[in-house]
N, C-alpha and C positions, 0 to 999 in steps of 0.2 A: 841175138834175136831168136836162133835157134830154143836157146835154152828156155827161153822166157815163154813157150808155148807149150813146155814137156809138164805133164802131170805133177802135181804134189807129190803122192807115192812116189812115182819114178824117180821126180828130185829128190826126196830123202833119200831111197837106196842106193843112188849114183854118188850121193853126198857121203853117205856110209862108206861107203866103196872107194872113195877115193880119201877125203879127207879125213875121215873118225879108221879106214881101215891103214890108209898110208900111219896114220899118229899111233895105231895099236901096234902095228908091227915096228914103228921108232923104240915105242916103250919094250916089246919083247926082245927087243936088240938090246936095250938098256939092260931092260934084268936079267937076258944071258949074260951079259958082260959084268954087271954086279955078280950075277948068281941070288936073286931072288928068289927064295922059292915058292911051291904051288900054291901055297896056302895065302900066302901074302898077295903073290898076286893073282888068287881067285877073288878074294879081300878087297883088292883095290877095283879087279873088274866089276865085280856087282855094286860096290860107289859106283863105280861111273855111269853102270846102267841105272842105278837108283838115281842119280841126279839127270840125267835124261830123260827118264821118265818124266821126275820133277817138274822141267823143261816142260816137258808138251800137254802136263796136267794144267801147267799153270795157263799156258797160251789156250790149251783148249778150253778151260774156264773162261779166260777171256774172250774168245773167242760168241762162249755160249753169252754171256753176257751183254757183248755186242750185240749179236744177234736178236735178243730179248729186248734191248733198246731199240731197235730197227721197229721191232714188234710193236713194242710201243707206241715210238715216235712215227708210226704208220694208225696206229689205231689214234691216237691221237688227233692226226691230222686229219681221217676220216670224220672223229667225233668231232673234231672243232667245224670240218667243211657243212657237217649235216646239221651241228648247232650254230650255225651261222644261215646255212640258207633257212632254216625257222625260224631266226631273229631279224632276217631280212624279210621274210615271207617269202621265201624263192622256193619253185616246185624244183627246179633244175639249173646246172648253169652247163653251157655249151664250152667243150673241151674238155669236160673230164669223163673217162674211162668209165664203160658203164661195168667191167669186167676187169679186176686187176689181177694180172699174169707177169710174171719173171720172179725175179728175184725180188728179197724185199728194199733191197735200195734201185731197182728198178719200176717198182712199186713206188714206194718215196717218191722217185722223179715223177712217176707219173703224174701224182695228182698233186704238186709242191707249185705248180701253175695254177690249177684252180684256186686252191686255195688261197696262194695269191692275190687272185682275182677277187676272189670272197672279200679277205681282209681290205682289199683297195676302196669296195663297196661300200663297206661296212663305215670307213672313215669317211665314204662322202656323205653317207645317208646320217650322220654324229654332224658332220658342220651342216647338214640342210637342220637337222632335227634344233640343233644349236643356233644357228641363225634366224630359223622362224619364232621358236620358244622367248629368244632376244627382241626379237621386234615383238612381241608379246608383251613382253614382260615391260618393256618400253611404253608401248600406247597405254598399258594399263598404268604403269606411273605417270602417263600425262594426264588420264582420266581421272585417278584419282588425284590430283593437284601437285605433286610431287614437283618440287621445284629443281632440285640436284636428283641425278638419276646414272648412277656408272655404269652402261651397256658397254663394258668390255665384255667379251664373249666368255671368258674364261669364269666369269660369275654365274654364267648357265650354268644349271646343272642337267647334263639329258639321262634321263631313263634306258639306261642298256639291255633290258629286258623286255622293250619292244622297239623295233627299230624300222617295224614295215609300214610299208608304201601306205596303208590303210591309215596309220597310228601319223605318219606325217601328213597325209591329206587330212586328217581331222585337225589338225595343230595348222595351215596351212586355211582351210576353213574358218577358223576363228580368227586367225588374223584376219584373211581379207573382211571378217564378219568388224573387224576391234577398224581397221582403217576403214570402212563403211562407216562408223560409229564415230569416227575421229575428225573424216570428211563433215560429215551435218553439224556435229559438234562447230569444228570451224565457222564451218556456213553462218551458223547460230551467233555465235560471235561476232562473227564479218557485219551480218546483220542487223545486230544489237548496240556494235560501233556504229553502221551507218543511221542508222534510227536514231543514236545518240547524239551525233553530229547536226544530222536535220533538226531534230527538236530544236537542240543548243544553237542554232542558226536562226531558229524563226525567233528562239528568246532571247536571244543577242549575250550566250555566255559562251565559255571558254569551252570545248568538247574536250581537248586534250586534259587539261585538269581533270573534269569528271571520268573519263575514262582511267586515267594515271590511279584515282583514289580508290575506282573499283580493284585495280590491278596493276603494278606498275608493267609487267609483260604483254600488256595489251596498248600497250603505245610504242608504234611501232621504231619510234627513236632508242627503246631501251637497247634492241638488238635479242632479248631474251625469247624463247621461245613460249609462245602464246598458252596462257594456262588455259585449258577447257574442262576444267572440273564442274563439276554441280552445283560447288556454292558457288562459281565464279558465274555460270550460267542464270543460275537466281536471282546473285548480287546484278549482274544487268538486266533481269527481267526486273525486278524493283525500281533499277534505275529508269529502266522507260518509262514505267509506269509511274515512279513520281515525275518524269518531263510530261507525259502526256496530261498529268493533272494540274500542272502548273499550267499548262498549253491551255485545259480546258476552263482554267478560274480566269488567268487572262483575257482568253476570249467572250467568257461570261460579261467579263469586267468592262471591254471591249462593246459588246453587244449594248451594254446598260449607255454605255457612253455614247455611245452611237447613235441608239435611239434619243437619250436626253438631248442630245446636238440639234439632230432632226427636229424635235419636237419646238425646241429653243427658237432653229431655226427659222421656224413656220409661224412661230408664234408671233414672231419679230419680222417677221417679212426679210430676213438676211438675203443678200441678191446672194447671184450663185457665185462670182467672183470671190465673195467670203466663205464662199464653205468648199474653194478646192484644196484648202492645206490641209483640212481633215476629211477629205472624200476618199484616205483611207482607209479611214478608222468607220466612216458609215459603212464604203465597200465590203466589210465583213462581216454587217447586220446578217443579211440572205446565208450567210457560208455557215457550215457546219465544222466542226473540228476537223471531220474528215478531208473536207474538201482545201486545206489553207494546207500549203507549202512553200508560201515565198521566204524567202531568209529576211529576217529582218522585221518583221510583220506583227510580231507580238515582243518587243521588247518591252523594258521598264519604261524607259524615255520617251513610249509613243505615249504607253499609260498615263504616265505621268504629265505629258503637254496636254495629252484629250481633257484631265482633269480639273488643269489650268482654265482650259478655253470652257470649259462646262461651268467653274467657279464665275469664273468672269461673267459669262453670258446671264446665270443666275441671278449675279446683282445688278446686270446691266435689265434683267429682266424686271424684278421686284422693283426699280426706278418706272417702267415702262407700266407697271400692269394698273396702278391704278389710271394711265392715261387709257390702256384699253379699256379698262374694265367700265370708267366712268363714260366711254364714245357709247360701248355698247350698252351701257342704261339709259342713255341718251334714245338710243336708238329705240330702246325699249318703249320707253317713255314716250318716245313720238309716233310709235307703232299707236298704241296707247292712246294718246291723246286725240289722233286722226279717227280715230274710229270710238271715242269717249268711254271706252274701255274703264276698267278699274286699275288706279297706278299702282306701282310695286311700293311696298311701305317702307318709307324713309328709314325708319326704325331699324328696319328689319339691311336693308341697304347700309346704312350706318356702321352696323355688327356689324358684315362682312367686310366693309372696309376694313376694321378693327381686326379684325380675325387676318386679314392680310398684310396689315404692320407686325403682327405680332410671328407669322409665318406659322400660324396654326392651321392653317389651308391652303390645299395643291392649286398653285394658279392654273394649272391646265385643267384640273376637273372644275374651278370654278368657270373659267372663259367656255366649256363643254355647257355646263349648267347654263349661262347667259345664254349662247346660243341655242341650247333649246327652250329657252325662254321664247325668246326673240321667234324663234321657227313657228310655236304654239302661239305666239302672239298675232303673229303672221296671217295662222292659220285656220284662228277665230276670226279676225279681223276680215279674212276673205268671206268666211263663213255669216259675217255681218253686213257686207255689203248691201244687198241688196232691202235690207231692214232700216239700215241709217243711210239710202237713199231717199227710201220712201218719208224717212223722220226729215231730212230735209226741206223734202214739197211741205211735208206739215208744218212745221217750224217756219217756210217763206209763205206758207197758204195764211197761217195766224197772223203774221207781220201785214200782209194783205187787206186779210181783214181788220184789223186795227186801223189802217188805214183808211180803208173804207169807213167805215164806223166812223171814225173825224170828219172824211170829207161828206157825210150824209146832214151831218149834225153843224156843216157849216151853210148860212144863210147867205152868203155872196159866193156860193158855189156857181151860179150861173150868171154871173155876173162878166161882161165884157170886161177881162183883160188880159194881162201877157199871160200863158201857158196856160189858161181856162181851158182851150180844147186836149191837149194832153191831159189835163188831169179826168177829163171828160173819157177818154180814152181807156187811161188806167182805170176807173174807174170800171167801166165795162167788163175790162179783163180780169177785174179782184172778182167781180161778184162771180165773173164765170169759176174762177180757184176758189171762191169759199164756197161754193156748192157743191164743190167734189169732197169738201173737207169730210164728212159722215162715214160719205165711204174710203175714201182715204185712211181714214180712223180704223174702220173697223177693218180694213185688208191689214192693217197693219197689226191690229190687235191678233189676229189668224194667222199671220206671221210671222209672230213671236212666240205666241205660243208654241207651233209648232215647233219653232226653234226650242225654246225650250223642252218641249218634250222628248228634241233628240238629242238633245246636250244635258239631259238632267239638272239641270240650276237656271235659275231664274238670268233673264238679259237686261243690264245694268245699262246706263246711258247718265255717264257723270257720276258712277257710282249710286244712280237711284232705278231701281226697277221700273223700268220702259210701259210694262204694263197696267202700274198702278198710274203710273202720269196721263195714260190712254184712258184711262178709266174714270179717273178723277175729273180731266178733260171733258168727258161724257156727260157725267155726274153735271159740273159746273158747266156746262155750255146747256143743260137741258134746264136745269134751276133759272140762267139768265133767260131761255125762252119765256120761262114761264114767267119769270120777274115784268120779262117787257109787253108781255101777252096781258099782266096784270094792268100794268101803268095806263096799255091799249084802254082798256074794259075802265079804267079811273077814268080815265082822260074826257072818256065817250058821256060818263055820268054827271062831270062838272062839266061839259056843252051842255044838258038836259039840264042842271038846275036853273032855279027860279033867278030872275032878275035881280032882288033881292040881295042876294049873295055873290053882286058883279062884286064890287068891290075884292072882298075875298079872293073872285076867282082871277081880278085883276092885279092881284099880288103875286099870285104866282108865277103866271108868264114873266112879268117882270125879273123875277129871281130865275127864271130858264135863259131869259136873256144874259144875264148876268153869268148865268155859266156858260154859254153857245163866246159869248161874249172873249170867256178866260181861253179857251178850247182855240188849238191851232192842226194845222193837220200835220205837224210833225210832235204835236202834244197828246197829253190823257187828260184827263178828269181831275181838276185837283180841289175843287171843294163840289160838296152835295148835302143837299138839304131831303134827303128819302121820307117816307110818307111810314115805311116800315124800315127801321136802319138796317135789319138782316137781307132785305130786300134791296135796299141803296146801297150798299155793301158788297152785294155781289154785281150790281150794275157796273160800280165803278170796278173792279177791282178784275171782275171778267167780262159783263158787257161793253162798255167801254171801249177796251182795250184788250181782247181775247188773245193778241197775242203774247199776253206775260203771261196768259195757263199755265203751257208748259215749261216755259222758264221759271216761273215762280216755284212750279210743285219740284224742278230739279234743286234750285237752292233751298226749300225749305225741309225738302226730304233729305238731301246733302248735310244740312244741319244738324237734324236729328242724328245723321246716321254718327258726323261727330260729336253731337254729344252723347249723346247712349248704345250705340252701338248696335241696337234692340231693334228690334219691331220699327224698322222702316216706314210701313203704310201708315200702320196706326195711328204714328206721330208724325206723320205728314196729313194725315186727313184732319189730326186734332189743331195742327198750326193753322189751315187756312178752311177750315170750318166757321163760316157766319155765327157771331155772337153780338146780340144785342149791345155793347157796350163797348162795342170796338169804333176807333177812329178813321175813318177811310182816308182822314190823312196821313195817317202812321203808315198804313199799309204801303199805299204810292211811294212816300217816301223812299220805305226800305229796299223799292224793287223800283230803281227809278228808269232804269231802261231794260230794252231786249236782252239776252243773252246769245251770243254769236256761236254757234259749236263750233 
C-alpha cells in the first residue's frame, strides 16, 4: 500500500537502487570472475543505458500520445456537447460544469454525463421528428388517394441538421393542420354516404352498390381504409348531384301526375274513397324537392302505377266527355232558349265533337271553354231579364188583343148563355192590357236600346233583333189604325148614299155577315174581300189579329236571317210589306197560330 503512494521519481530510483543496482553488481561479480575487461564492459553499460533510455522514450511518446487523445477526446466532446445543444436549440443543459478543472480524464468525466444527456435528447427528439413526419407522410398518402402506403418508421427520413423544438412544433403544426383536413374530409364523405343513402331510399335503389362503384373503401363491409382524395370527393359530389336530379325529374314526373289525377279526378266527380291509393302521389303536388324525405316516396313503381291509373282514367275520360260535354251544351242551349238568346252553331258544335274523337283538343280547356260559355250565357241572360219580361206583357198583351178583336167582331157576344159574363169580364181586362200596349212598346224600345248601347251589339230575340220587331210592330199597328180609321170614314159615306144604291150597299153587309159568320173567338180572319187589297191585307193579317206581329216578324226575320244571312231588317220588312197582289190567304195559312217563347 505503502509503495503504491511513493512518487514516480522516487519509484524509479528505489527501483534503480535495488533492482537494476542489485543486477549491475551480479553482472560486475560476473565479469570479475570472467575477467572482462573495461572496455567491454563500458560497451555493454552504455547498451544498457541506451536501451533504457529507449524504454522511457518509447513509454514517454506513448505516454504524450495518450495524452493528445485525452485532448482530443475532450475537445471532442465539448464540440459534439455544443453542436448538439444548437441542433437541439438548447441555450444550456443543467449538470455540466461551467468551468472544467483537473486533470484531463477528470475533465472527460466531467462532462461524459452531459453529454450523455445530449445524446439521450437527441434520440428522443429523431423518434418525435420521425413519428410526426410518419403521420405526415401518412395523411398525405391518404389525401392523395394512395391505396397501399408502408408507414414503417424506418422509411422516414428526418433532417439531422435541425432538430429543435421550433423545427418540430412546425412539423407537429402541419400535422394537427393535415388531421384537421382529414377530419372534414371524413365528415365529407360520412356525409356524401349519408345523402347517398337517403336519396337511394326515397328512389327505392341499392345505396351499397352505388357507393361500392364510387369506391370499393367506402363500403364499410370492405374493411379497407376509407379513401378521401379529391377525385373520390368529386366522384360523390357528382354522385349526389345525379341522385338529386333523378330526385328532381321524378318529382316533376310526380307533380305532372298528380295534378293530371286531380284534374281527372274533378272532372269525373271520383268520390274520395277512390283517390286514397294515390293521395300520395297528390300529397307531393305542394312539396318542393327540398321538403320530401320519406324513403320510398319517389320510386319507379309509384311512377309507374300513377301512370297506369292516369292511362286508365284518360280513356275512362274520352268515354265520359262527350256525355259532359253534350249535358253542358244542353245546359247551354237551355240557358239560351229560356231567354231566346242566339243558339251555339250546330256546325260549329259538330267540329268540336270531331276534334274530340280525333284527340286534337284538351278536354279540360274545352269543358273550361263550355263553362265559360255557360257563365257569359248566364250572365247575359240575367242582364236580359227584365227586357224579356217586359216582351212577355207584350207578347200576352197582343194575344189579348187578338182576342179582343174576335170577341168585338162577334154578334152573339151579349147574348144569354153559358160563360157570357166571363168573357164579358175578360173582355174588360184585355182592353185595360191593350191600352198600356204603346207604352209598353215604347219602355221597351228605351230598354233595349239602352241595352244595347252598353253591350255594343244589337238584342236578338229568336235570333231576330227585338228592336226592329218593336218597330215594325209600330209601323204595322199605326198603318191598321189607319186602315180601320179609313173603312170608319167608307162605312160613314155608304150610310149617306142615295137609296138607289141599297141594293149594292145591301151586298155588302151580307158578305160582312158571311165573314163575322166564319170568325170564332178562338179564330182569325180567313177570307176578305178589302175595297183596297194593301189595305185588306194589313187588316187581316194585323188588324184582325195583332197578335201574330211579333211572332210573325220573328219567323219571317228568322227566315231571312237563314237564308241570306244579310241584312236582317231589310228582308224582314220586304217579306211582310203589303203588296197589291198578295193573297191574304197564303199569308194566314203560313203563320197559322201564336208563337209561345
Amino acid at each position: 500500500m505503502g509503495s503504491s503512494r511513493t512518487p514516480i521519481g522516487i519509484r524509479s530510483s528505489a527501483l534503480l537502487e535495488t533492482s537494476c543496482g542489485y543486477l549491475l553488481q551480479e553482472l560486475q561479480m560476473i565479469w570479475d570472475e570472467v575477467g572482462e575487461d573495461e572496455f567491454e564492459r563500458e560497451k555493454v553499460l552504455v547498451d544498457i543505458e541506451q536501451e533504457c533510455l529507449d524504454v522511457y522514450r518509447r513509454k514517454v511518446d506513448n505516454a504524450n500520445i495518450s495524452r493528445a487523445r485525452l485532448h482530443q477526446d475532450l475537445a471532442d466532446s465539448e464540440a459534439e456537447f455544443t453542436r448538439l445543444l444548437l441542433l437541439l436549440d438548447e441555450r444550456s443543459l443543467l449538470g455540466r460544469p461551467e468551468k472544467m478543472t483537473g486533470t484531463l480524464k477528470e475533465q472527460l468525466e466531467s462532462i461524459a454525463p452531459a453529454l450523455r444527456e445530449m445524446r439521450i435528447r437527441k434520440e428522443e427528439r429523431v423518434k418525435q421528428f420521425r413519428s410526426v413526419q410518419g403521420q405526415i407522410q401518412k395523411i398525405f398518402a391518404e389525401i392523395a388517394g394512395q391505396s397501399e402506403y408502408n408507414d414503417s418508421s424506418s422509411n422516414v427520413l428526418v433532417n439531422g441538421n435541425d432538430l429543435s423544438q421550433k423545427k418540430l412544433d412546425e412539423y407537429q403544426n402541419e400535422l394537427q393542420r393535415l388531421q384537421n383536413e382529414k377530419i372534414e374530409r371524413l365528415q365529407k364523405v360520412a356525409n356524401y354516404i349519408n345523402m347517398i343513402r337517403s336519396l337511394a331510399a326515397m328512389l327505392g335503389t341499392d345505396s351499397s352498390l352505388i357507393i361500392t362503384k364510387v369506391h370499393p373503401s367506402l363500403n364499410e363491409l370492405s374493411g379497407l381504409s376509407k379513401n378521401i382524395s379529391d377525385s373520390i370527393l368529386e366522384k360523390l359530389g357528382s354522385t349526389v348531384q345525379s341522385l338529386e336530379a333523378d330526385k328532381k325529374t321524378r318529382l316533376e314526373k310526380l307533380h305532372q301526375l298528380g295534378k293530371a289525377l286531380t284534374n281527372l279526378w274533378n272532372l269525373m266527380d271520383t268520390p274520395q274513397k277512390g283517390r286514397v291509393r294515390f293521395s300520395n302521389v297528390t300529397a307531393l303536388i305542394s312539396l318542393s324537392s327540398e321538403d320530401i324525405f320519406t324513403p320510398g316516396s319517389l320510386t319507379m313503381d309509384i311512377i309507374h302505377q300513377a301512370e297506369t291509373e292516369v292511362r286508365r282514367l284518360d280513356q275512362l275520360k274520352a268515354s265520359k266527355m262527350k256525355e259532359l260535354f253534350l249535358r253542358k251544351q244542353i245546359d247551354l242551349e237551355e240557358i239560351c232558349k229560356r231567354s231566346h238568346m242566339e243558339l251555339p252553331s250546330r256546325l260549329e258544335m259538330e267540329n268540336i265533337m270531331k276534334l274530340m274523337n280525333s284527340g286534337e283538343i284538351d278536354h279540360a280547356d274545352l269543358l273550361t271553354s263550355m263553362d265559360k260559355q255557360i257563365s257569359q250565357a248566364q250572365e247575359e241572360a240575367s242582364s236580359r231579364k227584365a227586357i224579356m219580361e217586359k216582351v212577355e206583357k207584350w207578347i200576352l198583351a197582343c194575344d189579348e188583343e187578338r182576342w179582343l178583336e174576335e170577341y168585338s167582331m162577334d154578334n152573339n157576344r151579349y147574348s144569354v148563355s153559358r160563360g157570357a159574363h166571363k168573357n164579358l169580364r175578360r173582355a174588360e181586362r184585355a182592353r185595360v192590357m191593350v191600352n198600356k200596349i204603346p207604352a209598353l212598346v215604347d219602355m221597351l224600345i228605351a230598354k233595349t236600346k239602352s241595352w244595347e248601347e252598353e253591350r255594343k251589339k244589337p238584342f236578338l230575340y229568336d235570333e231576330v233583333p227585338l228592336l226592329a220587331m218593336l218597330e215594325e210592330y209600330n209601323l204595322l199597328r199605326k198603318e191598321r189604325d189607319e186602315e180601320k180609321q179609313r173603312q170608319r170614314e167608307k162605312k160613314k159615306v155608304q150610310n149617306q148614299a142615295p137609296v138607289g144604291q141599297e141594293n149594292l150597299f145591301v151586298l155588302r153587309p151580307s158578305t160582312s155577315s158571311k165573314r163575322l159568320s166564319d170568325r170564332s173567338l178562338n179564330g182569325g180572319f180567313n177570307n176578305a174581300t178589302p175595297v183596297n187589297r194593301k189595305s185588306s191585307l194589313g187588316i187581316q193579317q194585323l188588324g184582325s189579329t195583332p197578335i201574330n206581329i211579333p211572332h210573325q216578324s220573328i219567323s219571317l226575320l228568322k227566315e231571312a236571317k237563314k237564308e241570306h244571312h244579310t241584312k236582317i231588317l231589310s228582308r224582314s220588312r220586304s217579306r211582310f210589306a203589303f203588296h197589291p197582289g198578295d193573297d191574304s190567304d197564303s199569308v194566314v195559312s203560313a203563320f197559322p197560330g201564336p208563337f209561345s217563347p
